[in-house]
Kinemage of the C-alpha trace (Angstrom):
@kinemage 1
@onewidth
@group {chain A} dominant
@subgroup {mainchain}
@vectorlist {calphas} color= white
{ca unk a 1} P 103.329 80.474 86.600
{ca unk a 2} L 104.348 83.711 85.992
{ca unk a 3} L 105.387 83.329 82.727
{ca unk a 4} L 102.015 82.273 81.502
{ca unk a 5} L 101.297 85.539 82.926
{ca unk a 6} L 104.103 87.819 81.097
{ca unk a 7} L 103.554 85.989 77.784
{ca unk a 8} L 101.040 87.781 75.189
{ca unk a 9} L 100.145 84.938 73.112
{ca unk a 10} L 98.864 82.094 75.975
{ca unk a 11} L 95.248 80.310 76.131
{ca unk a 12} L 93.378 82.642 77.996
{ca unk a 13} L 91.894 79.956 80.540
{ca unk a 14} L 95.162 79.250 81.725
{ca unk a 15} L 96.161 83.040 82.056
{ca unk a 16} L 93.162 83.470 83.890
{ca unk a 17} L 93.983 80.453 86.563
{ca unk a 18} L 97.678 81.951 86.693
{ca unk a 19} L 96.456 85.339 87.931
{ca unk a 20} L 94.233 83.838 90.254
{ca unk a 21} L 97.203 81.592 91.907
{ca unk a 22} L 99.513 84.258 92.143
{ca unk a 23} L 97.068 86.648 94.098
{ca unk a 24} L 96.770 83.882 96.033
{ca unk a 25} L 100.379 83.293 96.781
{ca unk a 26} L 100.625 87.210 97.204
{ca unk a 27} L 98.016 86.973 100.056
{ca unk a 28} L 99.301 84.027 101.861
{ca unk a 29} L 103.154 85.093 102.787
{ca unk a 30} L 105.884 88.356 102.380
{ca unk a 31} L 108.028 85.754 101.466
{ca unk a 32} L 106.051 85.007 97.849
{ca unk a 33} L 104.552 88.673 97.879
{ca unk a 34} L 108.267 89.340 97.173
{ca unk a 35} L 108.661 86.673 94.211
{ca unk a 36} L 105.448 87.837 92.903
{ca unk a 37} L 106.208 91.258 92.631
{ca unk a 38} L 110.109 90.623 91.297
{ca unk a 39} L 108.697 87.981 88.340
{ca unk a 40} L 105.274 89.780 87.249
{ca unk a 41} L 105.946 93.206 86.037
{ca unk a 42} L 103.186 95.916 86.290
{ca unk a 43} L 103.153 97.056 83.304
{ca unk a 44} L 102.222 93.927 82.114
{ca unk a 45} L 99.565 93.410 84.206
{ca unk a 46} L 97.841 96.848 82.674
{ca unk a 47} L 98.063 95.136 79.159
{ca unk a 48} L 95.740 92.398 80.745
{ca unk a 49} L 92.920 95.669 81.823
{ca unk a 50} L 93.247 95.938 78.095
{ca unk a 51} L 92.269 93.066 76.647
{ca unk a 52} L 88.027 91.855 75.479
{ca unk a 53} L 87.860 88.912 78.440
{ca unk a 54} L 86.211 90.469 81.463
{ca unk a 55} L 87.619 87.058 83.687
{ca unk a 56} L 91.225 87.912 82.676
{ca unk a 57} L 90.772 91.631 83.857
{ca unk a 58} L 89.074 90.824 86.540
{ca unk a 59} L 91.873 88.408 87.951
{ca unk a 60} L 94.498 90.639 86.939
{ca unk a 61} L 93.232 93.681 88.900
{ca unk a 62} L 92.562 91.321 91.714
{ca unk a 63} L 96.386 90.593 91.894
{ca unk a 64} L 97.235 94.394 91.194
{ca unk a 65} L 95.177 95.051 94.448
{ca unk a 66} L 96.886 92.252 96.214
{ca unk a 67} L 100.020 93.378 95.594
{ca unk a 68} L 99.305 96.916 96.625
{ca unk a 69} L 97.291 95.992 100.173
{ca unk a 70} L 100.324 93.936 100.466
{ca unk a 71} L 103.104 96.240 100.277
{ca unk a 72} L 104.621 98.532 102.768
{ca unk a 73} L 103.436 102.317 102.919
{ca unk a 74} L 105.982 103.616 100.747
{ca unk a 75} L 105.645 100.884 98.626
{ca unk a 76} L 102.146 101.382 98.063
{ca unk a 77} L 102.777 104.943 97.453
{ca unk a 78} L 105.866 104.447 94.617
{ca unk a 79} L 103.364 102.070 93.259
{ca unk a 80} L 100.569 104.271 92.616
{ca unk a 81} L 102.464 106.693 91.301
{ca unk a 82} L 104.026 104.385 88.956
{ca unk a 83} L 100.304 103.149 88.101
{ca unk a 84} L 99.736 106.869 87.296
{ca unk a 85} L 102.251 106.674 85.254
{ca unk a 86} L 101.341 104.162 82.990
{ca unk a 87} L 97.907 105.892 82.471
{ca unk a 88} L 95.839 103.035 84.530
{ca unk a 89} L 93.010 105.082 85.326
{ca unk a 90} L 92.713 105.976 81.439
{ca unk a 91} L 92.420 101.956 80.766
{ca unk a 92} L 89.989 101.606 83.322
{ca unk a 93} L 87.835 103.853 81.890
{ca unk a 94} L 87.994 103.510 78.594
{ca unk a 95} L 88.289 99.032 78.790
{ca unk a 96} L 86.091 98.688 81.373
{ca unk a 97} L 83.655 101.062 82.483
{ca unk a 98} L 82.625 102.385 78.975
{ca unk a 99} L 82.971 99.117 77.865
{ca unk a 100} L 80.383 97.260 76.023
{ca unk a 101} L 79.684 94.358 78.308
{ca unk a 102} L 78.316 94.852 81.742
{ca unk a 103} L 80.614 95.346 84.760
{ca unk a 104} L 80.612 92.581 87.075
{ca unk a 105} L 80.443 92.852 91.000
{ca unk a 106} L 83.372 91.640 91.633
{ca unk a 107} L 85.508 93.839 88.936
{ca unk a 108} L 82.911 96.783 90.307
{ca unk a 109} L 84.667 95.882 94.090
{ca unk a 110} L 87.818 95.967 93.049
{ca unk a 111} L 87.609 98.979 91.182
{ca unk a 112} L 86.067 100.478 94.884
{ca unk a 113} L 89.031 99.206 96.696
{ca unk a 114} L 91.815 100.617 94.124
{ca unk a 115} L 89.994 103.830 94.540
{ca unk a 116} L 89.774 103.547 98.571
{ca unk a 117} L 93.915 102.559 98.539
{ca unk a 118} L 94.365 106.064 96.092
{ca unk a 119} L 92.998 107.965 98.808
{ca unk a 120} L 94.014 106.934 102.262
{ca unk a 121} L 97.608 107.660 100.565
{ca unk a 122} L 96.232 111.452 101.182
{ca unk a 123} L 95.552 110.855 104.603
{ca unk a 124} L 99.398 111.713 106.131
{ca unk a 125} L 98.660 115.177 104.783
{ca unk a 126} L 95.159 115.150 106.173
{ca unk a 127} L 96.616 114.334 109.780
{ca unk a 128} L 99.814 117.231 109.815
{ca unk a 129} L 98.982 120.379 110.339
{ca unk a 130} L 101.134 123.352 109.627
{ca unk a 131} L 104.034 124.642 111.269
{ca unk a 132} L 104.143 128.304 111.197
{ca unk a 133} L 108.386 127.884 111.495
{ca unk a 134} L 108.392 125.782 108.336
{ca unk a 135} L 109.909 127.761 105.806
{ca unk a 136} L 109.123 125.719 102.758
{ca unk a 137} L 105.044 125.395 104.016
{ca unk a 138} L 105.010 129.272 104.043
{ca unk a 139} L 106.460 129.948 101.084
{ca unk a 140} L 103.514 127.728 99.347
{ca unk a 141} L 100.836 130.037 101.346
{ca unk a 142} L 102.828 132.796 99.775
{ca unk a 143} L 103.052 131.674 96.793
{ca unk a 144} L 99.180 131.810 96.465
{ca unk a 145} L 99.339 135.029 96.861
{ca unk a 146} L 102.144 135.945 94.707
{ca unk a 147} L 100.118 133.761 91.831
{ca unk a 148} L 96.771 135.869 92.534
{ca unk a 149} L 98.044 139.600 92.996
{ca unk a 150} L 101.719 139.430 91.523
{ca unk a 151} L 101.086 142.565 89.522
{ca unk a 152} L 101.701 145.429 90.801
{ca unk a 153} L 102.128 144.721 94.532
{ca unk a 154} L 105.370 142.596 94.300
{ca unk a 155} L 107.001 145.662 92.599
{ca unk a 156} L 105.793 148.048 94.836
{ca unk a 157} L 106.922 146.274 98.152
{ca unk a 158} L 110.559 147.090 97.750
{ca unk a 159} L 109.806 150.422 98.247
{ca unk a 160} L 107.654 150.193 101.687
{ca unk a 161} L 109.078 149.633 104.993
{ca unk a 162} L 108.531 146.276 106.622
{ca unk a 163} L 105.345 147.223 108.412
{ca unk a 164} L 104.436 148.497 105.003
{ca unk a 165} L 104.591 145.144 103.856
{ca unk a 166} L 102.698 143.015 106.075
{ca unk a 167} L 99.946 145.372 105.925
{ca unk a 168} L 99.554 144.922 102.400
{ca unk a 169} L 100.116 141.160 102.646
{ca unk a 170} L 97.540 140.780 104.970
{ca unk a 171} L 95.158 142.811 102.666
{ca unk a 172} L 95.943 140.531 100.347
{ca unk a 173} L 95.422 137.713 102.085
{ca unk a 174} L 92.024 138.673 102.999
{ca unk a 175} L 91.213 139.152 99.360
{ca unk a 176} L 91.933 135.270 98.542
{ca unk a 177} L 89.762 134.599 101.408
{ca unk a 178} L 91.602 133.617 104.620
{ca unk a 179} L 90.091 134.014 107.918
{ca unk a 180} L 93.694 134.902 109.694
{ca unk a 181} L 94.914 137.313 106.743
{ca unk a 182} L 97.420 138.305 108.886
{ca unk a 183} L 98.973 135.048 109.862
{ca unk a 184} L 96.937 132.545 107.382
{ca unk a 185} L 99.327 129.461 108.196
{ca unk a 186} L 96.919 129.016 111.378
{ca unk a 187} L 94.185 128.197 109.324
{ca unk a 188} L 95.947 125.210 108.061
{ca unk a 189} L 96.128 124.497 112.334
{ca unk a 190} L 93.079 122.176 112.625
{ca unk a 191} L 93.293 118.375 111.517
{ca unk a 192} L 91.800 116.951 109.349
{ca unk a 193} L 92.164 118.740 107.027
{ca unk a 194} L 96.045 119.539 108.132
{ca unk a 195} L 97.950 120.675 104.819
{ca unk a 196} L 95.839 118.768 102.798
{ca unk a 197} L 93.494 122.292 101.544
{ca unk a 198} L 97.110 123.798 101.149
{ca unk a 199} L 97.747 121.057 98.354
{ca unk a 200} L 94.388 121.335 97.302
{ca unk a 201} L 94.610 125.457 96.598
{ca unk a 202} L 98.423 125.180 95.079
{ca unk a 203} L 97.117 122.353 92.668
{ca unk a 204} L 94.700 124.883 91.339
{ca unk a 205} L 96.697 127.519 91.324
{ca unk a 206} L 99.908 126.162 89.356
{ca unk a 207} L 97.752 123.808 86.844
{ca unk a 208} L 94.848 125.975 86.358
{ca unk a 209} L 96.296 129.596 86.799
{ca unk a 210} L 93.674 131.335 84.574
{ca unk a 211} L 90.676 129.983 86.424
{ca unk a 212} L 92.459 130.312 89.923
{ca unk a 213} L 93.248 134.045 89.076
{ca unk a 214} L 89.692 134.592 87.841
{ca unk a 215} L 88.038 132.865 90.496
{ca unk a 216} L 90.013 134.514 93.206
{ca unk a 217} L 89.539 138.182 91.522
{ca unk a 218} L 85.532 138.217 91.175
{ca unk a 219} L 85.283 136.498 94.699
{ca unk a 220} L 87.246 138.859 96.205
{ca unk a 221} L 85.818 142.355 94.746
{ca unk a 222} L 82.292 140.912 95.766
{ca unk a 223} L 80.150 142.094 98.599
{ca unk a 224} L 76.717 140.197 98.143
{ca unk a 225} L 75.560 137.451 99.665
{ca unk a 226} L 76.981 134.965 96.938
{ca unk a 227} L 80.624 135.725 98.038
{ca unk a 228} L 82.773 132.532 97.996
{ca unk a 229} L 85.630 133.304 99.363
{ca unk a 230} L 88.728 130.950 97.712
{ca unk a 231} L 90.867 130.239 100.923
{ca unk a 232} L 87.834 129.618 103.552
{ca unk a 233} L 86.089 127.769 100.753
{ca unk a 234} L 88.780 125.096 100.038
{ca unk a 235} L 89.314 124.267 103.266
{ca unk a 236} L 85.532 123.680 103.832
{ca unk a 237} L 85.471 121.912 100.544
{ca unk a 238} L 88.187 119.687 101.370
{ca unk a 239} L 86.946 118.818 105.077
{ca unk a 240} L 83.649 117.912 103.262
{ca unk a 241} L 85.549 115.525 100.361
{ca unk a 242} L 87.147 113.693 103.147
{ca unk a 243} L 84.327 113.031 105.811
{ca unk a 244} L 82.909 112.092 102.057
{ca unk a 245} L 85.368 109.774 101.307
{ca unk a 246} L 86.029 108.412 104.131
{ca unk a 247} L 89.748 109.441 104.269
{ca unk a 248} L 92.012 107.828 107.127
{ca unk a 249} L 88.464 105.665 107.732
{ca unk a 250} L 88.744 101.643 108.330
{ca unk a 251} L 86.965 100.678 105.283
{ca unk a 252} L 84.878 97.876 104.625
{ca unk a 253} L 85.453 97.455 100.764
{ca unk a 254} L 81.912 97.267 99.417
{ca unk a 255} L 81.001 97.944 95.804
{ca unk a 256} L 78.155 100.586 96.261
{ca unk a 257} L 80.496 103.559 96.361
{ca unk a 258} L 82.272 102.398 93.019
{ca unk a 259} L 78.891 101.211 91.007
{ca unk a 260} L 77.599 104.746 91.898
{ca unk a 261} L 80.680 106.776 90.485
{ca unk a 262} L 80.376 104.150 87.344
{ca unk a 263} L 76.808 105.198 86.987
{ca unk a 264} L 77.139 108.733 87.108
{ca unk a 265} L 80.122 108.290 84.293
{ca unk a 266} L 78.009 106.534 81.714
């Protein structure tokens, strides 16, 4: 069966009943789940999102899903990251959601459920909060500030004393916006969101540096009433995405949440 699944040139009705067998299999035992996964390669599963017949993506994203509700955390993890990878979200988008033909429900479902898997894999993050001993977790709340205000000040601090130095830290701090500028790893205390605004701010910062540094350098010279203060904003913002989203949530997979998102990207 899987090889009427791996080969490119087969009668499309019988790649289509394949797919559908093998997510069965997948669902019913570990034991096939393993021969499944070892025989059908995911890679080649993506090539099926690519192709015109809506029934053959449809039954191989239902056996992508299978295989990923069936695996073990880490497994699910490596796997989405390997899905990232190979650009899956890109074929979705462009093969099926801006495709021609109309999404079905069930492809519209699945689509919901791929997209509720992505983000529980946040929710560890959501649940930790930070240890002030950590030395690697302080470093990234430093490194924030290093990336905002690394100027002048970072220069200047060899010459000050060590009192010196927290002082202007904490001014700093205060500048990006955190509520306990002088110890800001307690703001990352309360879960949710644990360390997941942390990962949040550093994405920002280290993939969009010249919008973080602008952002954080008009917010923090402003004293009206539209002050948005970077650190005490992304925390909010990110305890708002995931009461949103439904992070760490027992989902029912319905396809409302999905057919909205597709709507808003045509």
């Amino acid at each position: 069966i899987a090889e009427f699944v791996n080969k490119s040139a087969m009668d499309a009705s019988i790649q289509q009943l394949s797919l559908a067998i093998l997510e069965s299999m997948v669902l019913s035992s570990s034991h096939l789940f393993k021969l499944v996964k070892k025989h059908v390669t995911l890679d080649k599963l993506i090539s099926h999102l690519q192709v015109t017949n809506q029934m053959i993506q449809t039954k191989a994203m239902a056996l992508i899903i299978a295989l990923l509700r069936s695996s073990k955390d880490d497994e699910r993890k490596e796997t989405m990251e390997f899905l990232s990878q190979m650009n899956l979200r890109q074929y979705i988008f462009k093969n099926i959601i801006l495709s021609s033909a109309a999404m079905r429900d069930e492809m519209a479902h699945y689509l919901y459920v791929l997209q509720s898997i992505s983000l529980n894999l946040l929710e560890p993050r959501m649940r930790i909060p930070m240890d002030p001993y950590n030395q690697e977790q302080r470093e990234m709340v430093h490194s924030l500030r290093q990336a905002a205000f690394e100027s002048d000040a970072d220069t200047l601090t060899g010459n000050f004393n060590t009192d010196r130095r927290k002082s202007l830290c904490a001014r700093e701090f205060r500048r990006l916006g955190f509520p306990n500028n002088a110890n800001p790893s307690l703001d990352f205390s309360r879960t949710p969101p644990g360390l997941l605004p942390l990962d949040n701010m550093i994405y920002f910062a280290s993939h969009h540096s010249d919008a973080y540094n602008r952002f954080v350098l008009e917010n923090s010279s402003r004293e009206d009433k539209h002050e948005c203060p970077f650190g005490r904003g992304s925390i909010q913002l990110t305890i708002i995405l995931c009461e949103i989203l439904k992070i760490g949530d027992p989902r029912k997979f319905t396809k409302d949440p999905v057919l909205l998102l597709v709507t808003v990207k045509r």
